[in-house]
Phi, psi and omega in degrees: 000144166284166204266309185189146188213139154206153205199119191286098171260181071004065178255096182078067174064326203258134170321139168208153189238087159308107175260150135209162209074239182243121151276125187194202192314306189303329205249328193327304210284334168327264167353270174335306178317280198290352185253349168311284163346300166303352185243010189277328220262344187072014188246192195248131190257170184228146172267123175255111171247049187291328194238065146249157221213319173218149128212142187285179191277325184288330176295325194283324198283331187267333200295325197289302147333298150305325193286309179311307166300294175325347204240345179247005165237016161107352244226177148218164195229117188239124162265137191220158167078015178252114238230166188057234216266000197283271169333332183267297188298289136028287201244003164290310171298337196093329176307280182345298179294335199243355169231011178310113177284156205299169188070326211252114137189000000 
């Protein structure tokens, strides 16, 4: 199993940040990294966390942080696909609802 993968794609032009495994303490600066990169590009990026499985208050603290950076450079930061205790936690938090893309909920 992975510990935690995030990793920089392409979909249609628009950047994507594929998570999988665990996100947490170990992983926040990985995360920070790869969505840095993905807002480098100046366009609006989507997180996809269909394989992410956990995430901790420090993963939710970078998703947050990008979503901030992104909205002070003109950008928006969309999260999709996350499902289960991912998803519960998410939207417990409010993160779910604040990175939500627009049409979908």
């Amino acid at each position: 199993m992975i510990k935690f993968e995030a990793r920089l794609s392409s979909d249609a032009g628009r950047p994507t940040v594929v998570l999988a495994g665990e996100c947490d303490l170990t992983s926040q600066e990985r995360l920070a990294v790869v969505l840095g990169e993905a807002l480098a590009g100046g366009t609006d990026v989507t997180v996809d966390a269909a394989e992410l499985n956990f995430i901790d208050s420090s993963g939710i603290n970078v998703l947050i942080s990008a979503h901030r950076k992104a909205r002070a450079k003109g950008q928006q930061l969309y999260l999709v696909n996350a499902v289960h205790e991912v998803a519960t936690v998410l939207d417990i938090t409010g993160v779910g609802e604040l990175l939500r893309p627009p049409g979908r909920g």
